[in-house]
FIKOLZA-1660 file (N, C-alpha, C; in steps of 0.1 Angstrom, whole numbers, plus 5000, padded with zeros to 4 digits):
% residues 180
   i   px   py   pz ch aa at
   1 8048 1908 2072  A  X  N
   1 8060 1908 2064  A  X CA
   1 8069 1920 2069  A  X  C
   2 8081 1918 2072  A  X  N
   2 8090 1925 2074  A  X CA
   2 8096 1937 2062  A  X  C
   3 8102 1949 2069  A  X  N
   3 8106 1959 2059  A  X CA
   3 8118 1960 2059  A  X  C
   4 8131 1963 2050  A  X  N
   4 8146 1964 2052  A  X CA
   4 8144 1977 2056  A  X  C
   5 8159 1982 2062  A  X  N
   5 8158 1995 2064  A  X CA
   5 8157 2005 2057  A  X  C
   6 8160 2000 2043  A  X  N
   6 8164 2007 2034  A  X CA
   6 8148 2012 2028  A  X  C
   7 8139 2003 2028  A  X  N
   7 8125 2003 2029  A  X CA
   7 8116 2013 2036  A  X  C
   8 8122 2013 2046  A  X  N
   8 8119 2020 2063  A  X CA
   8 8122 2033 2057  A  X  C
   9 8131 2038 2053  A  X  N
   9 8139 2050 2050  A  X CA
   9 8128 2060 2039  A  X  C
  10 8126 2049 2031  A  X  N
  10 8121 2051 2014  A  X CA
  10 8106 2057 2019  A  X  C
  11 8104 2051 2030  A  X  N
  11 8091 2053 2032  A  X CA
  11 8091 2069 2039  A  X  C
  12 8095 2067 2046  A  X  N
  12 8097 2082 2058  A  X CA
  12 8101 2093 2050  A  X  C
  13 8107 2093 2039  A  X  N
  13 8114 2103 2027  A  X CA
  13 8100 2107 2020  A  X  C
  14 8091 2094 2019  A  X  N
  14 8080 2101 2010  A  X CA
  14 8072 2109 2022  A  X  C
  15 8066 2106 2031  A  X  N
  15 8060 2108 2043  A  X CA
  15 8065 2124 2045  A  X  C
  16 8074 2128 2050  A  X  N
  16 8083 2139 2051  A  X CA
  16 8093 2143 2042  A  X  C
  17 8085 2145 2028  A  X  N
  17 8100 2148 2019  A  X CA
  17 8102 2161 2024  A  X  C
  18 8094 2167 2028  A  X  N
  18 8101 2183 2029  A  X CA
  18 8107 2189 2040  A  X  C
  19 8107 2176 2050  A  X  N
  19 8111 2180 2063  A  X CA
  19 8124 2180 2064  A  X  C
  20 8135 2189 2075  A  X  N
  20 8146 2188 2069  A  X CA
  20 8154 2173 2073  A  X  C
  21 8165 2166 2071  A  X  N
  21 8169 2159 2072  A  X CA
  21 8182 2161 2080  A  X  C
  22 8188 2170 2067  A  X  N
  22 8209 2167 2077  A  X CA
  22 8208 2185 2075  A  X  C
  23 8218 2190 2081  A  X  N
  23 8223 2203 2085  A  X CA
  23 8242 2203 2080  A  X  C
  24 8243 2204 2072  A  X  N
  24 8258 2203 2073  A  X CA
  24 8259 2220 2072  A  X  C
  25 8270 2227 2075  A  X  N
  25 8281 2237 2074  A  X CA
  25 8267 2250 2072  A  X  C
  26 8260 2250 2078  A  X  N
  26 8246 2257 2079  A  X CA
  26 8238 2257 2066  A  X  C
  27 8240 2246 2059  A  X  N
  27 8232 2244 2046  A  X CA
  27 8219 2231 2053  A  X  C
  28 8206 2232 2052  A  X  N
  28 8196 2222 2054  A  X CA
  28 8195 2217 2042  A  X  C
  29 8197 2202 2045  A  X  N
  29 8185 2196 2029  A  X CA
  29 8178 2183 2036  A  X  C
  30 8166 2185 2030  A  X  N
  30 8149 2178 2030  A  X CA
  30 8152 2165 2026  A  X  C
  31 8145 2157 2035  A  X  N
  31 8145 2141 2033  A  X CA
  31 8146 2141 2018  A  X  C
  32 8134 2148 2013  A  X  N
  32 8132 2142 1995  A  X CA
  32 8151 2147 1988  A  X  C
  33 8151 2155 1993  A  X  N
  33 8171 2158 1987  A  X CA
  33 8178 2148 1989  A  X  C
  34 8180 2145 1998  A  X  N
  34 8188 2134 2007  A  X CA
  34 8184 2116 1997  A  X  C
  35 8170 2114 1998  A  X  N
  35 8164 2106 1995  A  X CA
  35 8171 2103 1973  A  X  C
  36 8165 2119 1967  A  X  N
  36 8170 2119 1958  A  X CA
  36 8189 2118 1953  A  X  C
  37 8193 2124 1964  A  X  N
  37 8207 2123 1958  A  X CA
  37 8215 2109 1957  A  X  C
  38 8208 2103 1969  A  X  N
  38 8213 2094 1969  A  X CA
  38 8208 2081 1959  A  X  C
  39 8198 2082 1952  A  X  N
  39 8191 2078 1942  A  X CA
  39 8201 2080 1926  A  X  C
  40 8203 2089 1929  A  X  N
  40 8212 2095 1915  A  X CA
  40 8228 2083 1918  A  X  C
  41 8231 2089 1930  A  X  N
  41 8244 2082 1933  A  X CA
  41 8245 2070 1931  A  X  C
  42 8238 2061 1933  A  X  N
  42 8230 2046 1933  A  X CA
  42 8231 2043 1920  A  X  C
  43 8221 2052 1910  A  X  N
  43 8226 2048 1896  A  X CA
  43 8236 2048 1889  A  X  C
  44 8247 2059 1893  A  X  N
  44 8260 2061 1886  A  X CA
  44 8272 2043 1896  A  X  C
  45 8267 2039 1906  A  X  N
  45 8273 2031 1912  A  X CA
  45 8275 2019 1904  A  X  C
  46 8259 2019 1896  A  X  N
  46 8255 2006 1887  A  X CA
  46 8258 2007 1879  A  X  C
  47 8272 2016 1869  A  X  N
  47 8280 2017 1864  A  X CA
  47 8291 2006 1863  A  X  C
  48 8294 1999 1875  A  X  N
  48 8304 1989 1880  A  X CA
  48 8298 1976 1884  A  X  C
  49 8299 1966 1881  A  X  N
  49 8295 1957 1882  A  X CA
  49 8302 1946 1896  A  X  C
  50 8312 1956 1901  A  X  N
  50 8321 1948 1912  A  X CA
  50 8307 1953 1927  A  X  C
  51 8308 1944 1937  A  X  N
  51 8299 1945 1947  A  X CA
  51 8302 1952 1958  A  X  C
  52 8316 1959 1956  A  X  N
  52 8319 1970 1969  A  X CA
  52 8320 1982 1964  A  X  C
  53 8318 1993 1972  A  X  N
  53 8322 2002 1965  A  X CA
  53 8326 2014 1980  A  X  C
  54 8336 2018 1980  A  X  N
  54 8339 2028 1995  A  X CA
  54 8337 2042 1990  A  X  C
  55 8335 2051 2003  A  X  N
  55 8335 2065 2006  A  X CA
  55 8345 2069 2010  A  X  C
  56 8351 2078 2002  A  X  N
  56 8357 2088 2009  A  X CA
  56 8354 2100 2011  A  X  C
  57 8349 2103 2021  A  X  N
  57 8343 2118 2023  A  X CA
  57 8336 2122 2040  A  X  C
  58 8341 2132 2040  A  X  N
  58 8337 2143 2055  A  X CA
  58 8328 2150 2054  A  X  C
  59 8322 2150 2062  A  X  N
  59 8308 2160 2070  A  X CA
  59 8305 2163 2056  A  X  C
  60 8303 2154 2045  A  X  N
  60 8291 2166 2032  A  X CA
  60 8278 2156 2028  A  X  C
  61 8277 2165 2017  A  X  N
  61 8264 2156 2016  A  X CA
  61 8260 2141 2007  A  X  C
  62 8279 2142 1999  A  X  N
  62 8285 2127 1996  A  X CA
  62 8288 2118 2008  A  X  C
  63 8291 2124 2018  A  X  N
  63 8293 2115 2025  A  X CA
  63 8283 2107 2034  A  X  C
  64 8271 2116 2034  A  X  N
  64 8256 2108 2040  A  X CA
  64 8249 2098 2029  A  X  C
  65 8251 2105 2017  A  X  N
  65 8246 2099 2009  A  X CA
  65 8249 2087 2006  A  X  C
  66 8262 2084 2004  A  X  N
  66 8267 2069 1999  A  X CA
  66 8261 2059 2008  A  X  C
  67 8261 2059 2018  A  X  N
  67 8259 2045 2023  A  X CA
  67 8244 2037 2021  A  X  C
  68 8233 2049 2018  A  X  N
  68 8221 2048 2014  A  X CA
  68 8223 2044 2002  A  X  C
  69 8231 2050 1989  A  X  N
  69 8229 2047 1977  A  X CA
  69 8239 2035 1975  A  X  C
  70 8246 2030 1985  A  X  N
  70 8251 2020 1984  A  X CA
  70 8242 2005 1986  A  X  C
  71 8230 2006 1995  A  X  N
  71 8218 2001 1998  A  X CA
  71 8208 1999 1987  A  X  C
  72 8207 2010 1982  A  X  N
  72 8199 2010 1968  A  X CA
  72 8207 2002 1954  A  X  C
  73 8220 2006 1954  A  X  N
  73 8221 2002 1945  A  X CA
  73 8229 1979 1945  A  X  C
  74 8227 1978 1960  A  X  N
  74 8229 1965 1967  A  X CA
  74 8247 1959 1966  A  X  C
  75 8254 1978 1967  A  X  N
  75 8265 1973 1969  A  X CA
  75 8275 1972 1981  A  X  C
  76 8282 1968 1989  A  X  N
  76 8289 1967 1998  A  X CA
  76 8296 1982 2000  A  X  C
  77 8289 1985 2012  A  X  N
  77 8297 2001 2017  A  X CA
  77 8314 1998 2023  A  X  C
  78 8320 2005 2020  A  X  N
  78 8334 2006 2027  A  X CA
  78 8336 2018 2030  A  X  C
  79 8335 2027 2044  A  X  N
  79 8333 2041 2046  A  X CA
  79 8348 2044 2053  A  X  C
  80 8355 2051 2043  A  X  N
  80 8369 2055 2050  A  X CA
  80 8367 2072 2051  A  X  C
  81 8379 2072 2061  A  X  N
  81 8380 2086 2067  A  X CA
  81 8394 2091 2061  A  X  C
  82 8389 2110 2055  A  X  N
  82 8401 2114 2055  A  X CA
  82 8413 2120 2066  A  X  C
  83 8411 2112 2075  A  X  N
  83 8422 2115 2086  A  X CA
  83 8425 2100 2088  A  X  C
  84 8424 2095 2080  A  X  N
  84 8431 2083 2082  A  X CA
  84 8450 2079 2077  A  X  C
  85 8457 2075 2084  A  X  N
  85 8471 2077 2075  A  X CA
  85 8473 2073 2065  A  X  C
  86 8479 2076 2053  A  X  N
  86 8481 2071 2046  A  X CA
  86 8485 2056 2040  A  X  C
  87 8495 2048 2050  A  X  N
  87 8495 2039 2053  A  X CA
  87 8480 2027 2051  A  X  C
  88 8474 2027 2062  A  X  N
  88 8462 2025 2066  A  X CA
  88 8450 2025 2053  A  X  C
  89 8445 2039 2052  A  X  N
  89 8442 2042 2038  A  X CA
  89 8440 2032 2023  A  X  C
  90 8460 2032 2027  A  X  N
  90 8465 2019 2013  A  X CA
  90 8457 2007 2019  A  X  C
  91 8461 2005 2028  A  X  N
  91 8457 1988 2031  A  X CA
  91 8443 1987 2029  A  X  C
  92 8435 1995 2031  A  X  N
  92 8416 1991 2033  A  X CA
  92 8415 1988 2020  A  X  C
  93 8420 1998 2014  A  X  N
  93 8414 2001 1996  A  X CA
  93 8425 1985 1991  A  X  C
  94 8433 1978 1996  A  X  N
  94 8440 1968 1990  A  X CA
  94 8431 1960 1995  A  X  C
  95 8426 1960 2006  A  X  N
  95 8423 1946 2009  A  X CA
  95 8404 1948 2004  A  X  C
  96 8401 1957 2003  A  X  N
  96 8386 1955 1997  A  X CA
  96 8387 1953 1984  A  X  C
  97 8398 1963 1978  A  X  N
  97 8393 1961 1960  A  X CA
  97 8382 1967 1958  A  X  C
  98 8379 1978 1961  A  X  N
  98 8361 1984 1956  A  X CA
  98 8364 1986 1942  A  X  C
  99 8354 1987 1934  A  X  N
  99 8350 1991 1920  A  X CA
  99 8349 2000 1917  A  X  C
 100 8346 2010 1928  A  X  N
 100 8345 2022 1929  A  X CA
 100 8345 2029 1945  A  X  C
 101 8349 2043 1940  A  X  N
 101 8349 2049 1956  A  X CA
 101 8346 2060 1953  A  X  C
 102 8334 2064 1958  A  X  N
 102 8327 2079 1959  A  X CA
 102 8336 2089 1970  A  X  C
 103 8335 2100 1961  A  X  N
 103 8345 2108 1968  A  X CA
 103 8338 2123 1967  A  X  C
 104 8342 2130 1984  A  X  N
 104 8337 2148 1980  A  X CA
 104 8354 2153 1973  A  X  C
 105 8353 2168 1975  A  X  N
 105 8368 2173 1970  A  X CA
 105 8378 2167 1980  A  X  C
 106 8373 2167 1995  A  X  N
 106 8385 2164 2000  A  X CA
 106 8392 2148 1994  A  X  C
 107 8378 2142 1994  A  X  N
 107 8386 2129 1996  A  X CA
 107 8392 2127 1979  A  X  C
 108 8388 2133 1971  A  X  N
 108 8391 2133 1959  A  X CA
 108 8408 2134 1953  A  X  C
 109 8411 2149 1961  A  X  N
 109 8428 2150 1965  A  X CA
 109 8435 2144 1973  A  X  C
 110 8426 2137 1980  A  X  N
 110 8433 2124 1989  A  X CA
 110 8437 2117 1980  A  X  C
 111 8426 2112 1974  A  X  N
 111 8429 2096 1962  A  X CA
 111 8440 2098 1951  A  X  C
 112 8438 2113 1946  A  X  N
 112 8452 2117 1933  A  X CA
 112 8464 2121 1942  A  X  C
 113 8466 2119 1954  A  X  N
 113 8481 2124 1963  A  X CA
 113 8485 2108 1964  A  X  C
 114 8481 2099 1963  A  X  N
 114 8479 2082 1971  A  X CA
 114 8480 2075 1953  A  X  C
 115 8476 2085 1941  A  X  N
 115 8477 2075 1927  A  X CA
 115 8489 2066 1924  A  X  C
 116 8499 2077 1928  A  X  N
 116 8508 2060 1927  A  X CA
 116 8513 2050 1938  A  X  C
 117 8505 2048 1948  A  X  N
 117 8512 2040 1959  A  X CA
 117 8496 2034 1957  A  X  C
 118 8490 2030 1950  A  X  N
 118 8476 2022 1956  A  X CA
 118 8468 2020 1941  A  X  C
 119 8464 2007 1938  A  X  N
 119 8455 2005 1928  A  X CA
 119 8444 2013 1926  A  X  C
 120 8436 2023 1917  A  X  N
 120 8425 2031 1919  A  X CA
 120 8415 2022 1914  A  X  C
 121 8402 2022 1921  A  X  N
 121 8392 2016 1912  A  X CA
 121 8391 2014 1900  A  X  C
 122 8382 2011 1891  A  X  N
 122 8378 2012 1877  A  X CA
 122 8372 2025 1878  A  X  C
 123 8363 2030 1890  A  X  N
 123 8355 2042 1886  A  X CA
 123 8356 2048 1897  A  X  C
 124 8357 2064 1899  A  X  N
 124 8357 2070 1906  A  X CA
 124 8340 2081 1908  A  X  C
 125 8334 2084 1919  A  X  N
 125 8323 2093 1918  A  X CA
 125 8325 2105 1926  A  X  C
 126 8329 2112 1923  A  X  N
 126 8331 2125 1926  A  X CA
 126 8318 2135 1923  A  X  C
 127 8317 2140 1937  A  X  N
 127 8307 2157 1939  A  X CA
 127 8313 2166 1933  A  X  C
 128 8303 2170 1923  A  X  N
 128 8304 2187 1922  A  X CA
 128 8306 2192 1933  A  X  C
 129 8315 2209 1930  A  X  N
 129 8323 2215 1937  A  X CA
 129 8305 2217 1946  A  X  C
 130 8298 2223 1939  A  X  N
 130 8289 2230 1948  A  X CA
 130 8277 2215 1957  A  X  C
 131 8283 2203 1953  A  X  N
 131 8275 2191 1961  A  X CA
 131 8259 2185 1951  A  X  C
 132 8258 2195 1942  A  X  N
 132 8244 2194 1933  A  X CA
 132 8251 2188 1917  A  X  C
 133 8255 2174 1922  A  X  N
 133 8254 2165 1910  A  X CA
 133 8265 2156 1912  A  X  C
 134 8272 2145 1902  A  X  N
 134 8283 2135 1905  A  X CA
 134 8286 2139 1892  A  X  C
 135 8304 2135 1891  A  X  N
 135 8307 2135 1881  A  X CA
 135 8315 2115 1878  A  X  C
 136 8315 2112 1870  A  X  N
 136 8323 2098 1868  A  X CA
 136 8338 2103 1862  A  X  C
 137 8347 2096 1868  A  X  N
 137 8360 2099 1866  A  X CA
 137 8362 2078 1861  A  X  C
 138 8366 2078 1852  A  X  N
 138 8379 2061 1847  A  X CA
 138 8392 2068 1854  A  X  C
 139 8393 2055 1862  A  X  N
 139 8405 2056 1872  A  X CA
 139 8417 2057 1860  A  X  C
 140 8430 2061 1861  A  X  N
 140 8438 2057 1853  A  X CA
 140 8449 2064 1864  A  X  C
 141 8460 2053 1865  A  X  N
 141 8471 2053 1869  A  X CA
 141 8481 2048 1868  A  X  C
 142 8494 2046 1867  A  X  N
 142 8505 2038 1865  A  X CA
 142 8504 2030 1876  A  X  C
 143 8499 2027 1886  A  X  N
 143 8504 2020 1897  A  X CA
 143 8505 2004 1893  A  X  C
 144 8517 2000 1898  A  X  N
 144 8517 1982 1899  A  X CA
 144 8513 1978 1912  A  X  C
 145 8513 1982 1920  A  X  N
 145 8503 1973 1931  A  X CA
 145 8490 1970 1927  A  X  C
 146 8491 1956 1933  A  X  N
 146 8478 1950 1928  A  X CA
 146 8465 1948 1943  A  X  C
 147 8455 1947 1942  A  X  N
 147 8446 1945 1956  A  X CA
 147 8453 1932 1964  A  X  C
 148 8452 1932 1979  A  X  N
 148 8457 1922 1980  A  X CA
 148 8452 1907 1983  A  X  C
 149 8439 1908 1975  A  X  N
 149 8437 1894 1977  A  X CA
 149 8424 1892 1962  A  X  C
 150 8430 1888 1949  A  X  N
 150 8419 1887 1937  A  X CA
 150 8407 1874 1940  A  X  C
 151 8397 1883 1936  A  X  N
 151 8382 1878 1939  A  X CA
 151 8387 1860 1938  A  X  C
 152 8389 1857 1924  A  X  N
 152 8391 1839 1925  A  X CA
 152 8399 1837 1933  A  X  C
 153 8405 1837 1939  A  X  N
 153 8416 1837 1951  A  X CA
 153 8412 1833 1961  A  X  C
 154 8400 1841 1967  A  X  N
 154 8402 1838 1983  A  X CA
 154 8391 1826 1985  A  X  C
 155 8383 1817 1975  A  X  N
 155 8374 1810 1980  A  X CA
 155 8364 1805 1987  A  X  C
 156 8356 1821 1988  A  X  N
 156 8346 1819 1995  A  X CA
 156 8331 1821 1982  A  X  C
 157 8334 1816 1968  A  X  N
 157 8325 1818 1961  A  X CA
 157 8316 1830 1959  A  X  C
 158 8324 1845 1967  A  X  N
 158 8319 1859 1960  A  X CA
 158 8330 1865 1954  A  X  C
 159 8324 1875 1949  A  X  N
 159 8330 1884 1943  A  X CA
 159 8338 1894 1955  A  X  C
 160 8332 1895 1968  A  X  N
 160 8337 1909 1973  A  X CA
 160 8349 1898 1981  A  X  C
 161 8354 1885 1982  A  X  N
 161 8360 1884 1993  A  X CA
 161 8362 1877 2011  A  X  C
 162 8342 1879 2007  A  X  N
 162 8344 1877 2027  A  X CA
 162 8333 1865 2025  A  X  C
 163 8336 1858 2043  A  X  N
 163 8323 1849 2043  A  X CA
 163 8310 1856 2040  A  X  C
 164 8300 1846 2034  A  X  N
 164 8287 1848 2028  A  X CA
 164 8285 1853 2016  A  X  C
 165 8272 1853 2014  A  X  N
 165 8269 1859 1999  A  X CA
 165 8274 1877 1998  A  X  C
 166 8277 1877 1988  A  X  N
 166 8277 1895 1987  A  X CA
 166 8266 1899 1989  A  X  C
 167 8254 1894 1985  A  X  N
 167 8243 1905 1989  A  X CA
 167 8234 1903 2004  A  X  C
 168 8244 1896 2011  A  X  N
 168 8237 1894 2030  A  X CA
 168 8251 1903 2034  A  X  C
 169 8258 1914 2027  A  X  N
 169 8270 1923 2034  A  X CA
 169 8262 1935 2031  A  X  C
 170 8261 1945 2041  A  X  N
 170 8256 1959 2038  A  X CA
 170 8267 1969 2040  A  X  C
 171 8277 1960 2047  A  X  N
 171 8296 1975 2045  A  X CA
 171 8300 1967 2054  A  X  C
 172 8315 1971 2054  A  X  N
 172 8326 1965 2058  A  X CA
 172 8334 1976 2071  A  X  C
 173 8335 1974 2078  A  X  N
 173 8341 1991 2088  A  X CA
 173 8353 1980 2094  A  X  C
 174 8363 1988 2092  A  X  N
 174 8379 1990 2094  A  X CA
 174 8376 1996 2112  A  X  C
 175 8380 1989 2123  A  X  N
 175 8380 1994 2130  A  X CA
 175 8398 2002 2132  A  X  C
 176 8401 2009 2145  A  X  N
 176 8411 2011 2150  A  X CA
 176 8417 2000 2157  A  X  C
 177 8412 1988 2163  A  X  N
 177 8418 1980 2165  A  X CA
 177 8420 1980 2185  A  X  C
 178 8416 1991 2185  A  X  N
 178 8419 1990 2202  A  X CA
 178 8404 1990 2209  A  X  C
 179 8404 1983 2220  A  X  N
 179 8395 1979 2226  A  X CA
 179 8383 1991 2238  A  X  C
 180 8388 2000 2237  A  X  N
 180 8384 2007 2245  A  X CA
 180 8377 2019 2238  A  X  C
% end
């Protein structure tokens, strides 16, 4: 029988929880950290019942984390960058519609500079300043733009939008578009 990766991962975290894992800004943390945070993150995701949910966040430890706790918690990753233009930005977050979008500080003042030109999720998950916990933010904004394409709408019998079931999608990546 075969193992998902996510399986694979779960297992090597017990095996070496104390080994280190990621290195960010000369801080180490240990598979079992990495393993746990993203465990926590996962459950605050299951807060939302929509099947995508995006990142916004740089080199921290929200931003390794999500895509694992997006696995755990069997929701569609959408991993945006904050060097992305504004422009651009709008359109991913229109055309996915996430439920939510985990965010560090940076990407956090990204999302409240962009509140009124872009629908905010229903839930936002924001890192503590110091990275050791999530906070839940309820989106609230005046904005009238709406996503640009609602779930009944596009006819492919999911919730997130694209061919297939939502749960055979593990993330969605926005390329640049140029071939080289």
């Amino acid at each position: 029988m075969s193992s998902s990766a996510l399986e694979l991962f779960e297992r090597s975290c017990q095996r070496h929880r104390q080994r280190p894992a990621l290195w960010i800004d000369g801080i180490s943390y240990s598979y079992g950290q990495l393993l746990d945070h993203a465990r926590a993150l996962a459950a605050l995701m299951r807060h939302n019942a929509d099947p995508v949910s995006a990142t916004l966040a740089e080199r921290s430890l929200t931003a390794y984390c999500a895509p694992l706790a997006c696995m755990i918690a069997r929701k569609i990753h959408v991993p945006l960058g904050n060097s992305l233009p504004d422009a651009r930005l709008i359109d991913i977050l229109q055309r996915t519609a996430p439920g939510s979008v985990v965010c560090d500080a940076g990407g956090q003042l990204r999302l409240d500079a962009l509140a009124d030109r872009l629908p905010l999720p229903a839930l936002r998950i924001a890192a503590n300043q110091d990275g050791d916990g999530w906070a839940i933010q309820a989106a609230q904004t005046s904005c009238s733009v709406q996503p640009a394409v609602a779930p009944a709408q596009h006819g492919y019998g999911n919730r997130c939008g694209l061919p297939g079931a939502d749960a055979d999608i593990a993330y969605v990546l926005f390329t640049s578009g140029s071939t080289g």
